[in-house]
LUMSE-814265 format. One record per residue: residue number from 1; y, z, x of N, C-alpha, C, O in turn. Coordinates in steps of 0.02 Angstrom, whole numbers. Layout:
BEGIN
+------+--------+--------+--------+--------+--------+--------+--------+--------+--------+--------+--------+--------+
: resi :     nY :     nZ :     nX :    caY :    caZ :    caX :     cY :     cZ :     cX :     oY :     oZ :     oX :
+------+--------+--------+--------+--------+--------+--------+--------+--------+--------+--------+--------+--------+
:  NUM :      Y :      Z :      X :      Y :      Z :      X :      Y :      Z :      X :      Y :      Z :      X :
...
+------+--------+--------+--------+--------+--------+--------+--------+--------+--------+--------+--------+--------+
END
This chain:
BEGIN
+------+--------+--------+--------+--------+--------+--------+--------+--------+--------+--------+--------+--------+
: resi :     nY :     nZ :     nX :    caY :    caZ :    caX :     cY :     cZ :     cX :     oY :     oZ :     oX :
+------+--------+--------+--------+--------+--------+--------+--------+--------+--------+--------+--------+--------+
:    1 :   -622 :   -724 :  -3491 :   -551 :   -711 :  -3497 :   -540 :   -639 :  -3519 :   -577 :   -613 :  -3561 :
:    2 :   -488 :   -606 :  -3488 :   -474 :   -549 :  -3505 :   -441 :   -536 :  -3576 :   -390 :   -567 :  -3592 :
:    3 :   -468 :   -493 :  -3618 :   -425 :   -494 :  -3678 :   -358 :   -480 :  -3675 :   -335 :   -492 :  -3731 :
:    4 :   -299 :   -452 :  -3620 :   -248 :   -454 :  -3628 :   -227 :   -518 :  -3582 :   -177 :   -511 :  -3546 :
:    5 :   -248 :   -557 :  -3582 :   -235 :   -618 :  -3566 :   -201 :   -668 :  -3620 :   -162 :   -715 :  -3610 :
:    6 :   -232 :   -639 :  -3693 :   -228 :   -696 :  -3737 :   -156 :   -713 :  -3755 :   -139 :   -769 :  -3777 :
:    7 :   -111 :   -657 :  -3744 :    -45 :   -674 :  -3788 :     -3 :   -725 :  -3753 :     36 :   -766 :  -3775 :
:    8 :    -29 :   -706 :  -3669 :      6 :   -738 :  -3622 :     11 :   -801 :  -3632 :     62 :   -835 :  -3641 :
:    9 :    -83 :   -826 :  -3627 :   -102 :   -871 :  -3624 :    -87 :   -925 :  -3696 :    -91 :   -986 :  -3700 :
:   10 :    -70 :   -881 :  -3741 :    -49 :   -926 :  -3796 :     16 :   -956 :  -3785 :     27 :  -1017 :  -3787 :
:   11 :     73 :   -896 :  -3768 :    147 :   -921 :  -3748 :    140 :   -979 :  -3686 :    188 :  -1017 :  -3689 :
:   12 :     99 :   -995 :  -3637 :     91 :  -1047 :  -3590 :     84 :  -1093 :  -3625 :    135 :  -1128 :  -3627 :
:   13 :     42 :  -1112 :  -3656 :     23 :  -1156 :  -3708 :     67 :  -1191 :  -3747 :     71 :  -1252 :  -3754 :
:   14 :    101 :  -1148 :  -3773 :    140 :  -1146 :  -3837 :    167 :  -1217 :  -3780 :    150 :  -1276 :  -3774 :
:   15 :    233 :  -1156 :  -3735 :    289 :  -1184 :  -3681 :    262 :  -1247 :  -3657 :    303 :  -1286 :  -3633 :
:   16 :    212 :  -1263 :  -3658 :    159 :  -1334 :  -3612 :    169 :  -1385 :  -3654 :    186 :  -1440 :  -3632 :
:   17 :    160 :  -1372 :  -3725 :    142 :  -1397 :  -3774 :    216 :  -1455 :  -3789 :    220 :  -1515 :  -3801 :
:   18 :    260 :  -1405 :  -3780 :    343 :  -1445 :  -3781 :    352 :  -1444 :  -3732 :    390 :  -1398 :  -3747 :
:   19 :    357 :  -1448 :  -3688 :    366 :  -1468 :  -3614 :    421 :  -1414 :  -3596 :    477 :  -1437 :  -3607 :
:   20 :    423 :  -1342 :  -3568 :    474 :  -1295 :  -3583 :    464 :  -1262 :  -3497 :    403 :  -1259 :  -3488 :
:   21 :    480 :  -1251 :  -3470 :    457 :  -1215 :  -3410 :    464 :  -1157 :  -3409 :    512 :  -1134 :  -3440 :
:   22 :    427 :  -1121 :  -3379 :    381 :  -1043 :  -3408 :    399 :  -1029 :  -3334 :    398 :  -1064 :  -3283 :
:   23 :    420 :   -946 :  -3349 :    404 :   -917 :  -3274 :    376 :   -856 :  -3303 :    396 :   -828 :  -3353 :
:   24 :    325 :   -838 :  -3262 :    266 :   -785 :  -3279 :    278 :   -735 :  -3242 :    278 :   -747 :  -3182 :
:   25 :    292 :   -657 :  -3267 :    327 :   -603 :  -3244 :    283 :   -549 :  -3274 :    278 :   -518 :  -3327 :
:   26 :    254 :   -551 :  -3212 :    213 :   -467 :  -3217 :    206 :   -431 :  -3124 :    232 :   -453 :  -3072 :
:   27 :    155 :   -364 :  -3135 :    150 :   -337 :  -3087 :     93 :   -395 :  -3058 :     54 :   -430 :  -3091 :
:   28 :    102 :   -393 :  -2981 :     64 :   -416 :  -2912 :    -43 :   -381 :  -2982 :    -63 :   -334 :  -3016 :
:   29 :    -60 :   -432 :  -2964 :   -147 :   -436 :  -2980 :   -123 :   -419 :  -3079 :   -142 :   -372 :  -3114 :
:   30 :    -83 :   -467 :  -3094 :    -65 :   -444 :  -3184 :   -116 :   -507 :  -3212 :   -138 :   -504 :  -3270 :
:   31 :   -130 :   -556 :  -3174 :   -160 :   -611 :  -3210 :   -132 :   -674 :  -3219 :   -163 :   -721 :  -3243 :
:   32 :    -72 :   -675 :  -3197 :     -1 :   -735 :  -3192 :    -46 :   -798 :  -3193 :    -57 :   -836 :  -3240 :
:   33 :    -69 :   -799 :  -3128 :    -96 :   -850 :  -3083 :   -185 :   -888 :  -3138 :   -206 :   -943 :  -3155 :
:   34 :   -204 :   -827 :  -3142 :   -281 :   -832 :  -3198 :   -244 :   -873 :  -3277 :   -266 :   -923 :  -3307 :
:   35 :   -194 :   -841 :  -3290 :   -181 :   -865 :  -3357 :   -162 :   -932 :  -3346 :   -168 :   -970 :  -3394 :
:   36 :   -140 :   -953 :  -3296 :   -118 :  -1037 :  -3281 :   -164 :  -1101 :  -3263 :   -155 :  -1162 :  -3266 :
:   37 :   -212 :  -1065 :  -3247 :   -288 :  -1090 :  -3214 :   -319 :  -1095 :  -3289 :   -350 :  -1145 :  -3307 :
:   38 :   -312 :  -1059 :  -3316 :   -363 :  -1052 :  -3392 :   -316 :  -1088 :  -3437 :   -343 :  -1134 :  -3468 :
:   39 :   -250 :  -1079 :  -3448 :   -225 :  -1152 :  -3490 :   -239 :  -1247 :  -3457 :   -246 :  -1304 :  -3480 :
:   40 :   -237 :  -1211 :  -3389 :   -230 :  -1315 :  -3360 :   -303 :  -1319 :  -3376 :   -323 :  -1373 :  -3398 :
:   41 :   -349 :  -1265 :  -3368 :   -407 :  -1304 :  -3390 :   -431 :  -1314 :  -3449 :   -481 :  -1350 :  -3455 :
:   42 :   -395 :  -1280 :  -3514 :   -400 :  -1292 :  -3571 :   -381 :  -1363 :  -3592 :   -417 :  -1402 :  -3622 :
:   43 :   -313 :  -1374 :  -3569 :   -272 :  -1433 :  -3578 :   -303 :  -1487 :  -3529 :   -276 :  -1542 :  -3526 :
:   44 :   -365 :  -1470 :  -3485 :   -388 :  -1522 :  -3449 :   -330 :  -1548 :  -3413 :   -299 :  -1598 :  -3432 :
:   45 :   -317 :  -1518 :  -3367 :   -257 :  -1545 :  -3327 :   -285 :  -1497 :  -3258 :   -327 :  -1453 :  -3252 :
:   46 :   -234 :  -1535 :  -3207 :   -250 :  -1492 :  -3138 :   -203 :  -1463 :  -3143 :   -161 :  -1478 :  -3184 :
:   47 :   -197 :  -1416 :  -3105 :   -159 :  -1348 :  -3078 :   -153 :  -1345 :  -3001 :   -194 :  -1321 :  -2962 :
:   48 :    -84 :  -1380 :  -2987 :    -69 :  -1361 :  -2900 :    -29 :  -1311 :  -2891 :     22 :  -1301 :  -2924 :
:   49 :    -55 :  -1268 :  -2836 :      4 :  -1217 :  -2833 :     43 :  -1227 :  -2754 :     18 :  -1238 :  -2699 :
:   50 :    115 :  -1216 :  -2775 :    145 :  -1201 :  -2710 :    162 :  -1139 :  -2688 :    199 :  -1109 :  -2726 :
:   51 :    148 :  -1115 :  -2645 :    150 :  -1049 :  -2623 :    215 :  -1046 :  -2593 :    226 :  -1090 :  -2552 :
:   52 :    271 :   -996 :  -2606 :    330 :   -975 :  -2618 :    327 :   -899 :  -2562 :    298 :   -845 :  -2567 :
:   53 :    373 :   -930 :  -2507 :    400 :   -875 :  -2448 :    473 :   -877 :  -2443 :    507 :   -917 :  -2475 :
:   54 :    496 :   -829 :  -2399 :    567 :   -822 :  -2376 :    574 :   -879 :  -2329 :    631 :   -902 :  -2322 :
:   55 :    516 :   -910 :  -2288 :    545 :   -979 :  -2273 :    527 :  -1036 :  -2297 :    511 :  -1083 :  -2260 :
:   56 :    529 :  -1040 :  -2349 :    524 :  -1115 :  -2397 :    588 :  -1133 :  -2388 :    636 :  -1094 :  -2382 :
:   57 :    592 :  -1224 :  -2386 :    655 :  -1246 :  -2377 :    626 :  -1312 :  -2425 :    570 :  -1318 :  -2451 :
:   58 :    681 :  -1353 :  -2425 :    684 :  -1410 :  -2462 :    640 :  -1456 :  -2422 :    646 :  -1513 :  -2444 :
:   59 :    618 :  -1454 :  -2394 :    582 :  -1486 :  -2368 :    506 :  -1470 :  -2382 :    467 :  -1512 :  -2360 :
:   60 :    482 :  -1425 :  -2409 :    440 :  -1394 :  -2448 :    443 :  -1410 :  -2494 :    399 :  -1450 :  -2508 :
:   61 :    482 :  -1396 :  -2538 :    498 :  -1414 :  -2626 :    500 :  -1498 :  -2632 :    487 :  -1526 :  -2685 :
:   62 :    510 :  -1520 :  -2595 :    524 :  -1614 :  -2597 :    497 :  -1650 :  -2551 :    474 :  -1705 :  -2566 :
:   63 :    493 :  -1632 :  -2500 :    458 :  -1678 :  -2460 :    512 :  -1690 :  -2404 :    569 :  -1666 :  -2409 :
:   64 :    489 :  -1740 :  -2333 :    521 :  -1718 :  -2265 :    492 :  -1793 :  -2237 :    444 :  -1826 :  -2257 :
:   65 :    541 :  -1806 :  -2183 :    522 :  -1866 :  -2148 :    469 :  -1830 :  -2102 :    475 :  -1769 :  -2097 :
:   66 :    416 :  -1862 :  -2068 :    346 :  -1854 :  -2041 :    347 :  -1893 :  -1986 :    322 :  -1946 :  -2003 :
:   67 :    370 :  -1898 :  -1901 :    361 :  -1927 :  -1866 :    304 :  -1971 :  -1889 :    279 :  -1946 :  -1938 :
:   68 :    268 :  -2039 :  -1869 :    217 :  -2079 :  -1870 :    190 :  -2095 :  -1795 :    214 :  -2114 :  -1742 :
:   69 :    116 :  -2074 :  -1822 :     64 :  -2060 :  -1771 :     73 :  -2139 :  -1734 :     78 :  -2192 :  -1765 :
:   70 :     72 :  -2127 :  -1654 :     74 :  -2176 :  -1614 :    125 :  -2244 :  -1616 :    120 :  -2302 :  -1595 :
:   71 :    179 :  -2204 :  -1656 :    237 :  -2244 :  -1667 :    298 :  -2191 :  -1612 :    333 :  -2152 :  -1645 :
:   72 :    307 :  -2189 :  -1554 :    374 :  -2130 :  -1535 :    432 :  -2158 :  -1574 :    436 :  -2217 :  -1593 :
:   73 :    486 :  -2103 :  -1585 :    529 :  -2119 :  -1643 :    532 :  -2156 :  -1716 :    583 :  -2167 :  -1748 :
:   74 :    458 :  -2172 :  -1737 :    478 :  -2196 :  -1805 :    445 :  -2134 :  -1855 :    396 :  -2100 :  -1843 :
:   75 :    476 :  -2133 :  -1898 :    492 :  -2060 :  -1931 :    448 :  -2101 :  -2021 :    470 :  -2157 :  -2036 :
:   76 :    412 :  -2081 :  -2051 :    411 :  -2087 :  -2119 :    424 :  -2038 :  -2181 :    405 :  -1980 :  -2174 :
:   77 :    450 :  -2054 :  -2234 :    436 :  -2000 :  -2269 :    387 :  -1973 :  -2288 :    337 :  -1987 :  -2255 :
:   78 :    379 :  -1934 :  -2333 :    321 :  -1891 :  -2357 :    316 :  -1856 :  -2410 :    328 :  -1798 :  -2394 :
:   79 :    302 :  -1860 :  -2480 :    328 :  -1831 :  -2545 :    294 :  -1751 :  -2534 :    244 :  -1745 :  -2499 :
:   80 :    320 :  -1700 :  -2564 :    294 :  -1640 :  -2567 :    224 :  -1627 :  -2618 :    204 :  -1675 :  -2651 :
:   81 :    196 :  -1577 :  -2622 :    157 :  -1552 :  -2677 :    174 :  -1568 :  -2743 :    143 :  -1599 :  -2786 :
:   82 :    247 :  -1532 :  -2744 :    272 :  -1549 :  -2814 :    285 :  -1612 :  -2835 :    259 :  -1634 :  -2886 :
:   83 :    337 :  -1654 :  -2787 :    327 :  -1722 :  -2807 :    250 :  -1775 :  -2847 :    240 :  -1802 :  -2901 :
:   84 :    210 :  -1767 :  -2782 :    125 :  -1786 :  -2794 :    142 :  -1773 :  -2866 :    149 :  -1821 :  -2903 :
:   85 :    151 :  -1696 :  -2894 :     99 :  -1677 :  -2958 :    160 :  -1714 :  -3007 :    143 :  -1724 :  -3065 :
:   86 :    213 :  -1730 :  -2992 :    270 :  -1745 :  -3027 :    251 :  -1814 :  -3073 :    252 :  -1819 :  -3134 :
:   87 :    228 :  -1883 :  -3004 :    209 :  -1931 :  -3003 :    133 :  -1951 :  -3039 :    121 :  -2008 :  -3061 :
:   88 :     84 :  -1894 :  -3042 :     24 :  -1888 :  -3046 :      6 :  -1856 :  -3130 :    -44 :  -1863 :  -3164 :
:   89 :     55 :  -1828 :  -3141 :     84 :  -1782 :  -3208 :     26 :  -1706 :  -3212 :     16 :  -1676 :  -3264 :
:   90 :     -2 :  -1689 :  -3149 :     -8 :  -1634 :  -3130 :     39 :  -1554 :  -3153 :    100 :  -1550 :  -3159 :
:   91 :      0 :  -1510 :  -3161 :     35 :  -1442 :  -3165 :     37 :  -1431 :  -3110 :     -7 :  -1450 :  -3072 :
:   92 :     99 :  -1389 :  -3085 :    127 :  -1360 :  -3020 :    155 :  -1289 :  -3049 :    191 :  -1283 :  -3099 :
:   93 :    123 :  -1222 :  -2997 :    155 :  -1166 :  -3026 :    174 :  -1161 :  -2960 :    137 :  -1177 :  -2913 :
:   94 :    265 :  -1127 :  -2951 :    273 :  -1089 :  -2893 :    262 :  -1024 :  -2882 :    302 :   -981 :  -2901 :
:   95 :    191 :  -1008 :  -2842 :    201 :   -961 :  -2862 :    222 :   -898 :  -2832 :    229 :   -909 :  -2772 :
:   96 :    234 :   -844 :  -2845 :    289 :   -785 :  -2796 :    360 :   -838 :  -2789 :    379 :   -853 :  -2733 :
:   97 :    387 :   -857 :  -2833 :    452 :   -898 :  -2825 :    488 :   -858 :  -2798 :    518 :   -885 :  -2752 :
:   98 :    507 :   -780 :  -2806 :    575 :   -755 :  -2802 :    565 :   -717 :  -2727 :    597 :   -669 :  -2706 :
:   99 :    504 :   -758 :  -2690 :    523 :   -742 :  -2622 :    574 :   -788 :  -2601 :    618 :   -773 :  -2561 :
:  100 :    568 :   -851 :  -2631 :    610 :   -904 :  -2613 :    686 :   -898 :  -2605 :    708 :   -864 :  -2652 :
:  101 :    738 :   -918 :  -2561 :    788 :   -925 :  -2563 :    811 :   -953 :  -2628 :    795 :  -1009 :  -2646 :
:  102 :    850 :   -915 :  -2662 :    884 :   -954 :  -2727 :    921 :  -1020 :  -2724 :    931 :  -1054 :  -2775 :
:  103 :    939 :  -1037 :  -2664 :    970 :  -1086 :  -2658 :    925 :  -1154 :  -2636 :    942 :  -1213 :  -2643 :
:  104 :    884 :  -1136 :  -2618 :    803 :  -1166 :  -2620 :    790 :  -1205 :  -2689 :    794 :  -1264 :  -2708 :
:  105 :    778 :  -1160 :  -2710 :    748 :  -1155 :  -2794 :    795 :  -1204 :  -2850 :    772 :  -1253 :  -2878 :
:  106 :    854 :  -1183 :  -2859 :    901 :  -1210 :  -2869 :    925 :  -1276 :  -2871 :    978 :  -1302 :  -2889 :
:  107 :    860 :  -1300 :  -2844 :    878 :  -1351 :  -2807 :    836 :  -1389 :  -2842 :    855 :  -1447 :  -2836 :
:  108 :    783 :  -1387 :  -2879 :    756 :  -1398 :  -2937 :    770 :  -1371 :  -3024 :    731 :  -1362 :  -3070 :
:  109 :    843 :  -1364 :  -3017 :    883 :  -1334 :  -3091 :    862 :  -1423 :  -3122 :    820 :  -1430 :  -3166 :
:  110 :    897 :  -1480 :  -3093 :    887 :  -1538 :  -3150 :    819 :  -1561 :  -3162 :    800 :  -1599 :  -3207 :
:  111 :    779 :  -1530 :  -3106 :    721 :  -1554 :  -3163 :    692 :  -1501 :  -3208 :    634 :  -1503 :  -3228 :
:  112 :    731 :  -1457 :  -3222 :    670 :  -1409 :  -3300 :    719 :  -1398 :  -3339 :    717 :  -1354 :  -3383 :
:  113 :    808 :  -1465 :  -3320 :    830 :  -1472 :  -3400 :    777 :  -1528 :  -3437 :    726 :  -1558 :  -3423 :
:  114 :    819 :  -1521 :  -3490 :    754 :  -1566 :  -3547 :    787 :  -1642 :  -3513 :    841 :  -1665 :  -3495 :
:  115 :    724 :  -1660 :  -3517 :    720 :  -1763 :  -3504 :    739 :  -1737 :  -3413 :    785 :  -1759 :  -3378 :
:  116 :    702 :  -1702 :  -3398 :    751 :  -1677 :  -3308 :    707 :  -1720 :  -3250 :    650 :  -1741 :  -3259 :
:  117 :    742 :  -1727 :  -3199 :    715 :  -1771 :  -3157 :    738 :  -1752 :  -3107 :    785 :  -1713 :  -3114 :
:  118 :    719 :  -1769 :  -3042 :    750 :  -1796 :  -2967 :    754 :  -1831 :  -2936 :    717 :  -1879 :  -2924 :
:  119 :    816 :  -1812 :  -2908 :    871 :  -1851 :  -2865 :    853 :  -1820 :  -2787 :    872 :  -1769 :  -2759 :
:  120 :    803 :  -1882 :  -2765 :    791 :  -1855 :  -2676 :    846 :  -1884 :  -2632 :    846 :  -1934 :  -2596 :
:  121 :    889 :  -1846 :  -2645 :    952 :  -1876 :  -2599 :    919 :  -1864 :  -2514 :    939 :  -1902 :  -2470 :
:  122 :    867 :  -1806 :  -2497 :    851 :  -1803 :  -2447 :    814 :  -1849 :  -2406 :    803 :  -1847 :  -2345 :
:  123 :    795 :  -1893 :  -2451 :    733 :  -1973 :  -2397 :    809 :  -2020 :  -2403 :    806 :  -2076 :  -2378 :
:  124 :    855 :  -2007 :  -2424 :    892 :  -2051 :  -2399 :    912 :  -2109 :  -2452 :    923 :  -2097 :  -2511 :
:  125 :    915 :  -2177 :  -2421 :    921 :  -2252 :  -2473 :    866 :  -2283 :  -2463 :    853 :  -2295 :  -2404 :
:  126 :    826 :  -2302 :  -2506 :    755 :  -2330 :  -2515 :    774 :  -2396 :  -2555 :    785 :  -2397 :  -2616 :
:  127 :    777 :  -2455 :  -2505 :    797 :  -2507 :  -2540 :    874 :  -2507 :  -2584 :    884 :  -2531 :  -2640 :
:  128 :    909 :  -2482 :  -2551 :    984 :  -2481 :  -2550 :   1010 :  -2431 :  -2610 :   1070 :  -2424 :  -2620 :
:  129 :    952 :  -2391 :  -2656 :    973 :  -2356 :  -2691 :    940 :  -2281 :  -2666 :    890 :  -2279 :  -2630 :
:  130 :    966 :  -2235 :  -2686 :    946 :  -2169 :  -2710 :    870 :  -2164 :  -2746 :    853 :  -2203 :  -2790 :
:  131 :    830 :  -2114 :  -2723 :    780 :  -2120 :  -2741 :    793 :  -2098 :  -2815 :    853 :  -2093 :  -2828 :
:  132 :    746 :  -2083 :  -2873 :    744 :  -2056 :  -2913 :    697 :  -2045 :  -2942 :    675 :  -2100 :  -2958 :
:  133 :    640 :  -1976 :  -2977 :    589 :  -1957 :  -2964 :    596 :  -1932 :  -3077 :    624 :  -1888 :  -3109 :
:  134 :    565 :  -1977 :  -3090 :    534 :  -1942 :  -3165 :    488 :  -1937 :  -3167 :    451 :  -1976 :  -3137 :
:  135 :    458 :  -1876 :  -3215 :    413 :  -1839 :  -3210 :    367 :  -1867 :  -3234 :    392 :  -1884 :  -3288 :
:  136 :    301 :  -1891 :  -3233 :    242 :  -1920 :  -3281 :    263 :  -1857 :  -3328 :    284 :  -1801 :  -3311 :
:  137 :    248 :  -1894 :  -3412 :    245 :  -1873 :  -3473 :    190 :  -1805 :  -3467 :    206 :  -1753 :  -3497 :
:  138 :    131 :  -1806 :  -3433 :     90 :  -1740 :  -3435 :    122 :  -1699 :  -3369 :     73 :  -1663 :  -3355 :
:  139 :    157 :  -1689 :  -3335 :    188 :  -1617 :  -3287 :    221 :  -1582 :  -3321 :    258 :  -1594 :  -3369 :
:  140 :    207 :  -1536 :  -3295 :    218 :  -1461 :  -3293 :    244 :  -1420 :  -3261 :    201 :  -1401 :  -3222 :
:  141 :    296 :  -1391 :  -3251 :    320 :  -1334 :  -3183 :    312 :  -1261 :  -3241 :    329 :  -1249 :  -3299 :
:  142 :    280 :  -1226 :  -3190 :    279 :  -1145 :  -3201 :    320 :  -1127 :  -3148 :    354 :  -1166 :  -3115 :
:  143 :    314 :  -1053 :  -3139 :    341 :  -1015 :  -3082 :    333 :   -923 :  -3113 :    347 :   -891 :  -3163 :
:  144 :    293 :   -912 :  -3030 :    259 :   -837 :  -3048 :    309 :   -795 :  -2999 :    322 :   -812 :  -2941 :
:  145 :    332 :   -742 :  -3029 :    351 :   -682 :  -3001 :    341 :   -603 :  -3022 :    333 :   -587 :  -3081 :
:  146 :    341 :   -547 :  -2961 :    342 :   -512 :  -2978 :    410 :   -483 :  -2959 :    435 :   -483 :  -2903 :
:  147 :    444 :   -450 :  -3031 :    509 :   -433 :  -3018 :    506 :   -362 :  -2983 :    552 :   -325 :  -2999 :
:  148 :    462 :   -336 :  -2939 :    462 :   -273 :  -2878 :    495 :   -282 :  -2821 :    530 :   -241 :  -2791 :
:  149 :    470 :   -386 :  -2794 :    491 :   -397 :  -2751 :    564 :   -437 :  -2757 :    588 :   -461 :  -2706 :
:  150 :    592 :   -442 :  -2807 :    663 :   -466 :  -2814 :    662 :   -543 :  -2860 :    616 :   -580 :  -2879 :
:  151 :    720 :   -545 :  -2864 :    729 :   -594 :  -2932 :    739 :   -652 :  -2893 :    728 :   -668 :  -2835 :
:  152 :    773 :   -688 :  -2966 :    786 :   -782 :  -2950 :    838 :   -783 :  -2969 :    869 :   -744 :  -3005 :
:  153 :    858 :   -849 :  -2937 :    955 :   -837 :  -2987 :    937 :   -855 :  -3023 :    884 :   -884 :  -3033 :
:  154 :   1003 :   -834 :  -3074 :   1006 :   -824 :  -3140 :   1009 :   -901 :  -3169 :    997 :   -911 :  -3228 :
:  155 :   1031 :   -966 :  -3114 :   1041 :  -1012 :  -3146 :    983 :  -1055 :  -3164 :    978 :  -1105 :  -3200 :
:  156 :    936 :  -1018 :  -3126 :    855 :  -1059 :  -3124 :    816 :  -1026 :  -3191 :    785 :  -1060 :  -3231 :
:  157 :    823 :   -961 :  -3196 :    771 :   -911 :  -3245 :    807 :   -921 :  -3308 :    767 :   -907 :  -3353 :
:  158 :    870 :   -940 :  -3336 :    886 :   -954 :  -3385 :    883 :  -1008 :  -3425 :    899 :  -1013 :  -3484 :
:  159 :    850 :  -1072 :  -3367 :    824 :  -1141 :  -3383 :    735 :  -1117 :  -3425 :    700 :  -1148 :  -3464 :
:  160 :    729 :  -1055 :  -3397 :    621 :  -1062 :  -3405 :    630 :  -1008 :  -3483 :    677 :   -970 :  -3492 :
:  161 :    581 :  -1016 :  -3525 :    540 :   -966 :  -3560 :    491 :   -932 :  -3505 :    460 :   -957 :  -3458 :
:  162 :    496 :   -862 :  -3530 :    494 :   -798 :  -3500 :    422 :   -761 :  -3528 :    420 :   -718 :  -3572 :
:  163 :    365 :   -789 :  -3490 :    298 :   -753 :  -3533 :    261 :   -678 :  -3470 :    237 :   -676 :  -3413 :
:  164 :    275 :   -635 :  -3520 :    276 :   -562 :  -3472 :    182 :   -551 :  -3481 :    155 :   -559 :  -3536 :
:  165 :    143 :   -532 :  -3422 :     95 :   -516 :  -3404 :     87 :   -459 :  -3388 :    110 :   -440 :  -3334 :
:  166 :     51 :   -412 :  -3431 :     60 :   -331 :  -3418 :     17 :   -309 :  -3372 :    -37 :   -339 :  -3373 :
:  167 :     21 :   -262 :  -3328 :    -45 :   -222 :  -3279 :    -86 :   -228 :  -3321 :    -84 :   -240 :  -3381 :
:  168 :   -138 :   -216 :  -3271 :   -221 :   -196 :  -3309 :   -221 :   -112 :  -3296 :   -211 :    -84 :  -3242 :
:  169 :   -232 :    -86 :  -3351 :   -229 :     -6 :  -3352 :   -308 :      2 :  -3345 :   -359 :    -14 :  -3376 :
:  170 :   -288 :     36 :  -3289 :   -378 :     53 :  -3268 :   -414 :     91 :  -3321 :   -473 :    107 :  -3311 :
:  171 :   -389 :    104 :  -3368 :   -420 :    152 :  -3424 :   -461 :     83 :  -3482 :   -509 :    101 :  -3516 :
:  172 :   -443 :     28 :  -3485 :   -447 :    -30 :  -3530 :   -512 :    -64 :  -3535 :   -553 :    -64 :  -3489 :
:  173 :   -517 :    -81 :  -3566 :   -566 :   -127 :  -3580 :   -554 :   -194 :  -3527 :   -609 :   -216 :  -3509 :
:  174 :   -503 :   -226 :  -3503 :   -498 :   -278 :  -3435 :   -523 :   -228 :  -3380 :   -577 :   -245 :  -3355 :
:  175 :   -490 :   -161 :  -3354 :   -527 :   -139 :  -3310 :   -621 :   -153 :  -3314 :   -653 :   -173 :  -3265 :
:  176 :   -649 :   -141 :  -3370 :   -712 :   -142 :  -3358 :   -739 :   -196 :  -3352 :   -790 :   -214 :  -3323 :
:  177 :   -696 :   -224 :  -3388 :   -727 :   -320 :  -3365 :   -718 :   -337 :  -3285 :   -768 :   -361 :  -3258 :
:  178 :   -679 :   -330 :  -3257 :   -645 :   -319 :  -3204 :   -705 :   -316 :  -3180 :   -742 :   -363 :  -3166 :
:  179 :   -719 :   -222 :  -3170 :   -774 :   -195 :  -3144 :   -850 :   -217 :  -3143 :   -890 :   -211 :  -3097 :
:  180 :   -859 :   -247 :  -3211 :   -920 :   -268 :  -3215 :   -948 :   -343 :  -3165 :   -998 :   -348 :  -3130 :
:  181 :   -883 :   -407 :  -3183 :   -862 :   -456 :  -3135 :   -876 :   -439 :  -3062 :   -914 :   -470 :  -3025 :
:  182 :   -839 :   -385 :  -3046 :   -853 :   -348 :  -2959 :   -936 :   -338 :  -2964 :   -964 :   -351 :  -2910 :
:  183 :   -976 :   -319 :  -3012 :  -1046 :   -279 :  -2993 :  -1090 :   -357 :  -2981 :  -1124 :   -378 :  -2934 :
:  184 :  -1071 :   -384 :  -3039 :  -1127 :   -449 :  -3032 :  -1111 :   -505 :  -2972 :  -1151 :   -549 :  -2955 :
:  185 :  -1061 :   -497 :  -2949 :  -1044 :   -536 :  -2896 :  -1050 :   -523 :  -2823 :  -1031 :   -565 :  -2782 :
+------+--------+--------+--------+--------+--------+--------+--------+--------+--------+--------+--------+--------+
END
């Protein structure tokens, strides 16, 4: 672990610890992604990541009906990544969120209020009700950005604690770890 890792990695922790959702804000190669990998495996938990573009849609974030193989026209659903880790009580980081359409994103505001959950209005009526999706007691949502490539709305980033990941200054003691990591490998 890199020694400027630790403060990060403590505030993840901390935020994990109460169930708080964290979005991790540093420069592109800051360690975001390493510091999330090194708490789920502290906390013995998995770590899924969803990878976050300008075309992510809800159907990404939740899940999508799935034609069925050698059925023409019968359609099934299909829970997303996040769901799985939701159900499974898995960590999920999004990460590069603020490539995402905000209105995307947004779209997961009720689940990282406290006691937060979802409402898959998108699979429809499942046995004449509304689905509804609570989180196993061990999940987790993160979400990694770098604010170079643009933000999140404001209504999503004001739900998360905010743990900042600084460059690695090539002058540092991480650079040489860095470097040394590159020689033996």
């Amino acid at each position: 672990m890199l020694p400027s890792y630790s403060s990060a990695l403590w505030s993840v922790l901390v935020a994990a610890n109460v169930n708080q959702f964290s979005l991790i804000v540093g420069p592109t190669a800051s360690g975001k992604t390493s510091v999330l990998e090194i708490a789920a495996a502290f906390m013995n938990n998995t770590l899924r990541t969803v990878p976050m573009s300008a075309a992510c849609d809800t159907v990404d974030l939740l899940g999508g009906f799935d034609q069925v193989e050698d059925r023409p026209g019968e359609f099934m659903w299909r829970d997303s990544v996040l769901v799985e880790a939701m159900i499974a009580g898995h960590w999920v980081v999004l990460d590069n969120a603020n490539f995402c359409s905000p209105s995307v994103l947004d779209r997961l505001n009720p689940l990282v209020e406290p006691k937060g959950r979802l409402v898959l209005n998108e699979q429809g009526l499942v046995d004449g009700e509304t689905r509804i999706v609570t989180p196993h007691p061990n999940f987790r949502l993160f979400a990694t950005m770098d604010p170079k490539f643009g933000e999140i709305s404001r209504a999503f980033r004001n739900r998360a604690i905010e743990v900042f990941c600084p460059p690695v200054d090539p002058a540092s003691l991480d650079a040489t770890v860095l470097a040394s990591r590159h020689l033996i490998q």
